[in-house]
C-alpha positions in Angstrom: -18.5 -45.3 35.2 -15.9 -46.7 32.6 -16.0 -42.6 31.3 -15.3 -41.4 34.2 -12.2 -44.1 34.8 -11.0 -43.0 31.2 -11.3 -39.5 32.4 -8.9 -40.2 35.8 -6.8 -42.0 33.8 -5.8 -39.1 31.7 -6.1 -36.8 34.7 -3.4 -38.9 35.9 -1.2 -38.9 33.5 -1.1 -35.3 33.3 -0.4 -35.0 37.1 2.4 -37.6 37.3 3.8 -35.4 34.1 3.4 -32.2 36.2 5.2 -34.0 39.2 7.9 -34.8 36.9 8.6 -31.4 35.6 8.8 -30.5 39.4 5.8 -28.3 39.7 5.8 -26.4 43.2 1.7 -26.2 43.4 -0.8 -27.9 41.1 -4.2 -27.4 41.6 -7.2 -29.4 39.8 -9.7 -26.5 38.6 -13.3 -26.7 37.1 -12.4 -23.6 35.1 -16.6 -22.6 35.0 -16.7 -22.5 38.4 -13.6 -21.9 39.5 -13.8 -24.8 42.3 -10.2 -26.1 42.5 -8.9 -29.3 44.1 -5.0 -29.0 45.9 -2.7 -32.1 44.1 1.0 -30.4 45.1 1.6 -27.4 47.3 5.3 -27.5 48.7 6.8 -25.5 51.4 8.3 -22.4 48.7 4.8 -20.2 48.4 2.9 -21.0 51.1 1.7 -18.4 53.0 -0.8 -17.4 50.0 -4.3 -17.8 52.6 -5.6 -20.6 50.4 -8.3 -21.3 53.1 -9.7 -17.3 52.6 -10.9 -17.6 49.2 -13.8 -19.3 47.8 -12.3 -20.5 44.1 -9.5 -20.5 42.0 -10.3 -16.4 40.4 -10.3 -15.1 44.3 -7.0 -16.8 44.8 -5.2 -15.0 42.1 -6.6 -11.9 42.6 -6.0 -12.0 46.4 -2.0 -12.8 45.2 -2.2 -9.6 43.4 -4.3 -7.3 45.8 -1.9 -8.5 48.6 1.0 -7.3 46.5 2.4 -10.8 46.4 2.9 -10.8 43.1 4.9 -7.3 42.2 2.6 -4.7 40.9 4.5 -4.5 37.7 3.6 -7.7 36.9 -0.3 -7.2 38.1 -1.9 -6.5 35.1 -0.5 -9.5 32.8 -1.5 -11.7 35.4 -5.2 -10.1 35.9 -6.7 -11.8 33.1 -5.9 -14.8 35.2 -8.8 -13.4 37.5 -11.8 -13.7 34.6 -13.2 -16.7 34.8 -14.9 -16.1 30.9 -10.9 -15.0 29.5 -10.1 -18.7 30.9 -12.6 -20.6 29.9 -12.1 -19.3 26.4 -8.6 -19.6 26.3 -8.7 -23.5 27.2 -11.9 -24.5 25.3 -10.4 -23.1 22.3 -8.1 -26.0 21.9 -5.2 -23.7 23.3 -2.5 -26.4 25.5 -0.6 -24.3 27.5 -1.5 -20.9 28.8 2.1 -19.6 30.5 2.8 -16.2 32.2 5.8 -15.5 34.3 6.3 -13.0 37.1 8.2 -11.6 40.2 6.5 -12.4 43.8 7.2 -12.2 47.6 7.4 -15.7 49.4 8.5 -16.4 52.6 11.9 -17.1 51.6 12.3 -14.4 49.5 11.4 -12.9 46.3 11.1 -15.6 43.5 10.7 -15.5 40.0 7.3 -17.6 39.1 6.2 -19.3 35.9 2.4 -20.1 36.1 0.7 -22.3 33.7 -2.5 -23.2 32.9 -2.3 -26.9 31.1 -6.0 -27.8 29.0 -6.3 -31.9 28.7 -7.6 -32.7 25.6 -11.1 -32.9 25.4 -11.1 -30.1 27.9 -14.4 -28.2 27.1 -17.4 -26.5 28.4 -19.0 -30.7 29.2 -15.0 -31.6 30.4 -14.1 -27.9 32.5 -11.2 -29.4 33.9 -7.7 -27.9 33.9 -4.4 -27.9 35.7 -3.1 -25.0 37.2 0.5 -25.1 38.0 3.1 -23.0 39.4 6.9 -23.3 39.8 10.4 -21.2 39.6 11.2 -20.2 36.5 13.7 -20.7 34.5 17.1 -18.7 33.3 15.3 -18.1 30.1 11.8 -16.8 31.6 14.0 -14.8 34.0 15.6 -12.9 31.0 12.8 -12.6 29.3 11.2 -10.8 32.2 14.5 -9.0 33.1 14.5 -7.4 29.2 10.6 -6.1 29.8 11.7 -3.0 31.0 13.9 -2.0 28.2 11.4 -3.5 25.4 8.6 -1.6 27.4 10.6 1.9 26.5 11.0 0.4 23.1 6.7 -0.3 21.9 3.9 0.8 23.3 2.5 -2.5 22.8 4.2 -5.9 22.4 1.5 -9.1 21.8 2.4 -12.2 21.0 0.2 -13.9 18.0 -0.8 -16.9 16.8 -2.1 -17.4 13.6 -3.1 -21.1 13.5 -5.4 -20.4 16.0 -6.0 -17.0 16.2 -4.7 -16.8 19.4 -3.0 -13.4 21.2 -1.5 -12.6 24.9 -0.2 -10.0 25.7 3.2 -9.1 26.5 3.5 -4.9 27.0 0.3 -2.9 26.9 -0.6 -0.3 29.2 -3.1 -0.8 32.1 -6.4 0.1 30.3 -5.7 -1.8 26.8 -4.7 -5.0 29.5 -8.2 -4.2 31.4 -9.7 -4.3 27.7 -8.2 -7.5 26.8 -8.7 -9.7 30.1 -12.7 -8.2 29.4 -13.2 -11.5 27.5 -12.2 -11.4 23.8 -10.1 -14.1 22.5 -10.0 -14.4 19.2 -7.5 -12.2 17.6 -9.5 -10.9 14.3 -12.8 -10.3 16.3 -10.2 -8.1 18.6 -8.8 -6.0 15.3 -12.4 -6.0 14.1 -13.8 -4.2 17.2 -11.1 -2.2 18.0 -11.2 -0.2 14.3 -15.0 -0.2 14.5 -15.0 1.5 17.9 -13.5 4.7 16.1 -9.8 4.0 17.1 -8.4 4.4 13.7 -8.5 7.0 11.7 -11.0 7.0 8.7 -8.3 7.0 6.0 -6.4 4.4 7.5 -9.9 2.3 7.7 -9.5 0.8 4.5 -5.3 -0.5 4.7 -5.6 -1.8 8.0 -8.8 -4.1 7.7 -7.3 -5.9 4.5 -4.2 -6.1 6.4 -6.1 -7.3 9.5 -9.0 -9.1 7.2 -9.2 -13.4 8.9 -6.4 -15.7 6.7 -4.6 -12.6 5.1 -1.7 -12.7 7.1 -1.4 -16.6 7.2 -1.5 -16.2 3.6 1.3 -13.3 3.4 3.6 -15.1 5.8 3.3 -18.4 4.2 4.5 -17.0 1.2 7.0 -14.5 2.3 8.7 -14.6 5.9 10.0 -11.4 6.5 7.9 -9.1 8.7 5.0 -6.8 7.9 5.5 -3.0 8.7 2.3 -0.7 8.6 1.9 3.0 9.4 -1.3 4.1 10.2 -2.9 6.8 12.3 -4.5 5.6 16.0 -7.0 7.1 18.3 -5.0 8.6 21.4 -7.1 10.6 24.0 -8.5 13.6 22.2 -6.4 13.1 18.8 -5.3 10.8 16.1 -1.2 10.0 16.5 0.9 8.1 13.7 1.9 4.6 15.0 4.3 2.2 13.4 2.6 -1.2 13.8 5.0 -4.2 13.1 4.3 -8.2 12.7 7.2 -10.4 12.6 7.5 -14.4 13.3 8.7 -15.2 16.4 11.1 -17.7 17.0 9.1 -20.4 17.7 7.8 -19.9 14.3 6.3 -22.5 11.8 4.2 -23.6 9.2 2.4 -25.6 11.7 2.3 -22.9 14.4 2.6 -19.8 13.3 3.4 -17.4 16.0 4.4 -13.9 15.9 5.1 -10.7 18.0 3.0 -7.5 17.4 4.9 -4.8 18.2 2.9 -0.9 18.2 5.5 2.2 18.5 4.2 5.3 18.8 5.7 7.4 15.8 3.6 10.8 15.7 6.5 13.2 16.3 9.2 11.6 13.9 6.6 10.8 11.3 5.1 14.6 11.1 8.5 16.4 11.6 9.1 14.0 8.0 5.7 14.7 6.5 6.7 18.3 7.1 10.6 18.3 5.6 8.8 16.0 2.3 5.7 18.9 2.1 8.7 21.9 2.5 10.2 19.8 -0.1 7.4 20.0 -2.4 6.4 23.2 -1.6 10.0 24.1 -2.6 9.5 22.3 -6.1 6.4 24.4 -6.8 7.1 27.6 -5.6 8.9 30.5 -7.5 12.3 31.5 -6.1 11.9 35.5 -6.4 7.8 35.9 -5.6 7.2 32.6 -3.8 4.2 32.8 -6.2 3.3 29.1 -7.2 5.4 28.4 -10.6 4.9 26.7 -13.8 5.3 23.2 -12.7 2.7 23.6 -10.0 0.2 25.3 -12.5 0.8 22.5 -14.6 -0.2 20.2 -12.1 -3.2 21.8 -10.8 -4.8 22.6 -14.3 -4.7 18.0 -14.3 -6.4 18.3 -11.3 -9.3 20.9 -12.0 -9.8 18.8 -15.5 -10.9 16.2 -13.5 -12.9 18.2 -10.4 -16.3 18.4 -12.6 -16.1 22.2 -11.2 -18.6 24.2 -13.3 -16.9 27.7 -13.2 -13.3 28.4 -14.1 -11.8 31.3 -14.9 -8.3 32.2 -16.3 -6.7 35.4 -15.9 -3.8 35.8 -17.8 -1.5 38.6 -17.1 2.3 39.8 -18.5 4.3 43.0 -17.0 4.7 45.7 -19.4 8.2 47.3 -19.9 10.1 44.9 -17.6 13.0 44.5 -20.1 13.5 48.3 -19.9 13.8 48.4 -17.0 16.2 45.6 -16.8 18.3 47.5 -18.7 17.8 50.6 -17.6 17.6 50.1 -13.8 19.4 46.7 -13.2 17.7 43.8 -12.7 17.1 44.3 -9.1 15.0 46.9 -10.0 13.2 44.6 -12.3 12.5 41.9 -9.8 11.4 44.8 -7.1 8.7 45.3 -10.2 8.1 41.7 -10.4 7.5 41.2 -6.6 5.2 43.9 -6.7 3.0 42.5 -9.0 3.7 39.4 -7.2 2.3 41.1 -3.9 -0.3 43.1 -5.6 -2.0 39.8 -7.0 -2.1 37.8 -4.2 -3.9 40.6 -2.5 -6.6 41.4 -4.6 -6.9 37.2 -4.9 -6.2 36.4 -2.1 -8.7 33.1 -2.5 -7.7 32.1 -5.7 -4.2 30.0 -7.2 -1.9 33.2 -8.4 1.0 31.2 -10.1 4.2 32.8 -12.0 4.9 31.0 -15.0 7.2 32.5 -17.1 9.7 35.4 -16.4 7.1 38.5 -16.5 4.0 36.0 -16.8 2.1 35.3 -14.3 -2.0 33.3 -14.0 -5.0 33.4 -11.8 -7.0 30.3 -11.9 -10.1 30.9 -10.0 -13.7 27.9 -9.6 -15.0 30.8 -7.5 -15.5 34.1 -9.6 -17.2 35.0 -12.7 -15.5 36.7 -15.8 -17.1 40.3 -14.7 -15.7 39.7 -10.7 -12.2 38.9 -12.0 -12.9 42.0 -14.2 -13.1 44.3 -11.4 -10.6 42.9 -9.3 -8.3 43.5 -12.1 -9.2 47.3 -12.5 -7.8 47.5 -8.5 -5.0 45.5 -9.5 -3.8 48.2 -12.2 -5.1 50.9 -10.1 -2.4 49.9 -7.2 0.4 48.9 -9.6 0.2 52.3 -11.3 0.9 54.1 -8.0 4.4 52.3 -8.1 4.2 53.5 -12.6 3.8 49.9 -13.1 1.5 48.9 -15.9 0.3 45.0 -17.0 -1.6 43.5 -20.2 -4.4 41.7 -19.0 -6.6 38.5 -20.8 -9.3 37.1 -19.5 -11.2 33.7 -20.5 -13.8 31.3 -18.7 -15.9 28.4 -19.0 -16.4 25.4 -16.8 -13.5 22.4 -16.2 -15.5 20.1 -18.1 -14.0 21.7 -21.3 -10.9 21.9 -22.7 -8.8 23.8 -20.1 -5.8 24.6 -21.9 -8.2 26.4 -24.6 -9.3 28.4 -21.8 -6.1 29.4 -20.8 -4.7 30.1 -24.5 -7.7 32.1 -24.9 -6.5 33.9 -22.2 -3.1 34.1 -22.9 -4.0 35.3 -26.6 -6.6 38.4 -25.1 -3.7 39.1 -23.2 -1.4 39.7 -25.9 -3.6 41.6 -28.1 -4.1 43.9 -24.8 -0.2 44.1 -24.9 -0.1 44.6 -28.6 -2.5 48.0 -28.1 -0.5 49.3 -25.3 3.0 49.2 -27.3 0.6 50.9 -29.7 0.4 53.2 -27.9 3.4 53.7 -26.3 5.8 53.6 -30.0 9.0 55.0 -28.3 9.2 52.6 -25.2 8.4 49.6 -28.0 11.4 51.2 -30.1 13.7 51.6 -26.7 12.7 48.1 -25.3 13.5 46.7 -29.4 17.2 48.1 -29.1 18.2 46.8 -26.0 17.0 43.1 -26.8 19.2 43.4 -29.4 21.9 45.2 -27.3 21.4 41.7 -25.0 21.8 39.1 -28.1 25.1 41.3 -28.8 26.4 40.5 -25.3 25.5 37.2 -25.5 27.3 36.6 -28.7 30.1 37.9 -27.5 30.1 35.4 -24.5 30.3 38.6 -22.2 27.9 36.6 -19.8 30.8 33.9 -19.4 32.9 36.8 -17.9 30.1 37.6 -15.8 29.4 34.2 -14.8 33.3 33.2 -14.2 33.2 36.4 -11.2 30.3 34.5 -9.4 30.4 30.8 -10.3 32.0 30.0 -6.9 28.2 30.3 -5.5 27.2 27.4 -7.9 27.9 23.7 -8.0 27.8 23.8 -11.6 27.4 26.5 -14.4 27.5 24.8 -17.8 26.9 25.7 -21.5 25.7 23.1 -23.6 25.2 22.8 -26.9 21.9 20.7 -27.7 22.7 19.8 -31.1 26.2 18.3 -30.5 25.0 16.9 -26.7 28.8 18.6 -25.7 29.8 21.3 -23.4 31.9 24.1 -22.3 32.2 24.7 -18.4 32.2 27.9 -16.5 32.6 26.1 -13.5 32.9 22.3 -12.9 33.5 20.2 -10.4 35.8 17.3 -9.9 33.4 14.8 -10.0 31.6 16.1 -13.0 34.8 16.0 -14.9 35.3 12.2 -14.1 32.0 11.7 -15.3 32.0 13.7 -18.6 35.7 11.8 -19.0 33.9 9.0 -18.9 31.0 9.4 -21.3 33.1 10.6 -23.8 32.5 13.8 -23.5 28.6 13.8 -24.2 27.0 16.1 -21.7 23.5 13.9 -21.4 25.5 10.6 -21.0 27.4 12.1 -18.1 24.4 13.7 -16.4 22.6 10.3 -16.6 25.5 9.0 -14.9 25.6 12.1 -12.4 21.9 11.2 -11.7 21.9 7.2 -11.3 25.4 7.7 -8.5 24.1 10.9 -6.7 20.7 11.9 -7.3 17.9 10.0 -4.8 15.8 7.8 -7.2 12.7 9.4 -6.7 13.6 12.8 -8.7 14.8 11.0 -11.6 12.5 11.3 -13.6 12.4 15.8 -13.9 16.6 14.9 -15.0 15.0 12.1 -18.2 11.8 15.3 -19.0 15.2 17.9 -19.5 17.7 15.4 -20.8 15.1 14.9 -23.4 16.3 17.7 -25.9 13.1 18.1 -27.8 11.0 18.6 -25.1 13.5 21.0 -23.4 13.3 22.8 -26.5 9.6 22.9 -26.0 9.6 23.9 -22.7 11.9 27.0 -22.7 9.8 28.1 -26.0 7.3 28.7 -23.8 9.4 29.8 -20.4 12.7 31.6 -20.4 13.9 29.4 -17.5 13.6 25.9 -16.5 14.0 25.1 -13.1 13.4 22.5 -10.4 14.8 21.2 -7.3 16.1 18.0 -6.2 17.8 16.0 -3.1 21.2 14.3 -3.7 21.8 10.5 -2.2 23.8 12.4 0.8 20.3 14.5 1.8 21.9 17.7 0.5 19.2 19.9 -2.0 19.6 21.2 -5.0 18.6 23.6 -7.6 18.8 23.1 -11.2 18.4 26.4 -13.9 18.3 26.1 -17.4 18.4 28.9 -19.4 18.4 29.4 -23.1 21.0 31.6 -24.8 19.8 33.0 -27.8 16.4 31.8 -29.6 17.3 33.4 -32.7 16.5 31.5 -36.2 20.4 31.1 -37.0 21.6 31.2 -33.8 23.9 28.4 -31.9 21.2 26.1 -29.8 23.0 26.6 -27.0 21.9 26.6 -23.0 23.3 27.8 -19.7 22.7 25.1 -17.1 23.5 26.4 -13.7 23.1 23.4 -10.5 23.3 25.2 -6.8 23.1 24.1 -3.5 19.7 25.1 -1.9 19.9 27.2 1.1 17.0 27.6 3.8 
């Protein structure tokens, strides 16, 4: 008996504090069975048919099924309706349970703050709970003003707590709300079973369960405030769609109560139209401007990769264009790059499944995991068979072994079968050697003569930059140079590499610094164009703008002056 005094005591007390805060209704409810007791019910929202329902979870749902409380608000206040949402919500030590909403009454419509309040104690022995309604306030009317617009904003809005690992919802369509009012309450067992139900995708797995993983983000946001952004990919329909997930502490934030707002935008079409523009981009890097053939750098790169694959086949073809200089000279060097295309063409047909790459200026490679040494061997023989209906001929070396050895043996094996081949055809061709002798040396003459500065004072208005550097002396002389350069070089003192470093650090987006430092390094420039008449690769400016950089070597001559043509132009699409 003296329990249940104590227990109307403090039932009470919690009804003269309702009274004070001006409650329109408060009803008494034993939240397991939903039985419910009338303390307060002024003369504002009657007209609800109290007498047609048998508990508390008919009540609510008749409010909504009558469309006395606007349908837009219908499917926050649903979870009001299970009787298992409630009873975890209150016996899980959670206070105050508050939703807000528009509904008819019979002076008007109103705008409604309901609230369940949980007496402590409260608990499946104690089910007893207050359920109040009143007007709401200025502050709850904004709120609920602003949905609208934060609706168009995130496809989901949910309002966390993480020192009790808590949720309610604030946005979230109808069937994620029918999901949510089915009964789960606690807010990692929600992430939990919604990834293991196959709603994220499998690579994203992995990021968001340590990001969702019980404690982590009490952790984080004890030691860092500022919110938590995550991309990952989510199960929409028939197909996976790039979300932008974002947690960030509410205003009611603190150490003690730690409540946040989970906001989930739906990102797919922004996010792939980048994905795309970043792959062009790379694609760009790795491609070869005349034969759009995959180039050195990408080669490069790929021979890393195949190291590592355990792949026991591979197969290097190495192959050079015979008489391409001659032609050069003879023709014009549109002529020579109609050869070089061809080749280009006539390659990628006869491998069509294999990596084709051109890595120098009449070099080009066939990596292949898929074909023996005596498959590449015929595929070659159509190769030549094609390119001498054009009277185009190619050296040809071939080398395998598996890409547990040595790969770069493989492809010097190659590349030294391939010379030898060469070797025997200018054998046998001793007058085309001779001619093809004379005009390399006509070339270094021109060069030496800086007739290629005339040439390249005609077009430099199509570059942003045409330089000749000298690598010993780190100076320069300009064909064309713009105003901005010239501040630059002014102040580095005239050193060329000091001045492109500071180029780089004020324009260049910091992600492509690094291919400036591999060229600005002389030595291994010097490496690089022993092995590659041009050195080229692209890069995107601070301002979104591409570029492409050329270096060129002038003259690789024992006594000759170390100097190199580096030519920077805007990239075009």
């Amino acid at each position: 008996m003296n329990g249940m005094a104590s227990e109307q005591t403090e039932l009470h007390e919690y009804v003269e504090k309702a009274l004070v805060e001006s409650f329109s209704k408060i009803f008494r409810v034993n939240v397991n069975t939903g039985e419910f007791e009338v303390y307060k019910n002024d003369g504002v929202l009657l007209g609800d048919g109290l007498d047609d329902v048998p508990n508390i979870y008919a009540y609510i749902q008749k409010l909504i099924t009558d469309e006395i409380i606007y349908p837009e608000y219908a499917t926050a206040c649903r979870r009001f309706t299970n009787p298992e949402y409630v009873r975890k919500s209150v016996f899980s030590g959670e206070k105050r349970i508050v939703q807000s909403y528009k509904r008819r009454t019979d002076f008007g419509d109103k705008w409604i703050t309901f609230a369940i309040i949980a007496p402590d104690g409260c608990g499946p022995e104690n089910p007893t709970a207050l359920f109040t309604w009143r007007e709401a306030d200025s502050d709850a009317i904004t709120l609920l003003d602003t949905l609208p617009t934060i609706s168009s904003l995130y496809d989901k809005l949910i309002r966390i707590n993480l020192s009790n690992n808590t949720f309610e919802p604030v946005v979230v369509d109808a069937d994620e709300q029918e999901r949510l009012v089915g009964g789960v309450i606690n807010m990692y067992e929600w992430w939990a079973g919604y990834s293991m139900n196959g709603n994220i995708a499998a690579e994203d797995m992995g990021a968001f369960s340590t990001l969702t993983k019980t404690g982590s983000l009490q952790k984080r946001f004890a030691e860092d405030p500022t919110p938590v952004n995550f991309r990952y990919r989510r199960k929409v329909g028939d197909e996976f769609r790039w979300m932008q997930l974002q947690i960030a502490p509410s205003v009611e934030y603190s150490e003690e109560n730690q409540i946040m707002l989970l906001s989930l935008k739906d990102v797919h079409e922004e996010y792939t139209a980048q994905l795309r523009s970043r792959q062009e981009l790379i694609d760009n890097m790795s491609r070869d401007a005349l034969t759009n053939l995959f180039n050195r750098l990408k080669f490069n790169a790929d021979i890393d990769k195949l190291a590592k694959s355990g792949e026991p086949l591979f197969t290097c073809l190495y192959v050079d264009v015979n008489g391409l200089h001659e032609l050069n000279n003879l023709l014009g060097h549109q002529k020579g790059d109609d050869m070089l295309c061809c080749v280009a063409d006539t390659l990628s047909k006869h491998f069509s499944d294999e990596r084709v790459y051109r890595i120098g200026g009449d070099e080009f490679v066939v990596t292949s995991i898929k074909r023996s040494k005596n498959e590449i061997e015929l595929a070659v023989e159509n190769v030549r068979r094609d390119l001498s209906r054009q009277n185009y001929e190619i050296s040809v070396g071939i080398s395998t072994g598996s890409c547990g050895e040595d790969l770069e043996k493989i492809v010097a094996a190659a590349e030294l079968e391939m010379r030898n081949d060469k070797a025997a055809y200018y054998m046998r061709n001793g007058d085309r050697r001779r001619k093809r002798q004379m005009n390399e040396e006509l070339e270094q003459m021109l060069v030496q003569k800086q007739d290629s500065e005339r040439f390249l004072n005609i077009i430099s208005r199509q570059f942003s930059g045409v330089y000749f550097v000298d690598l010993s002396r780190d100076t320069l002389r300009h064909i064309y140079m713009p105003e901005h350069f010239t501040n630059l070089l002014e102040e580095s003192g005239g050193c060329f590499s000091v001045a492109m470093r500071l180029y780089v650090g004020r324009f260049v987006k910091p992600e492509y610094h690094g291919l400036f430092e591999n060229v600005l390094n002389y030595d291994n420039l010097d490496k690089m164009l022993s092995k590659s008449e041009t050195v080229q690769f692209a890069y995107q400016k601070i301002d979104g703008v591409c570029m492409n950089v050329r270096i060129l070597e002038v003259d690789r001559r024992p006594n000759a002056k170390p100097e190199t043509i580096w030519i920077f132009a805007e990239e075009t699409r």
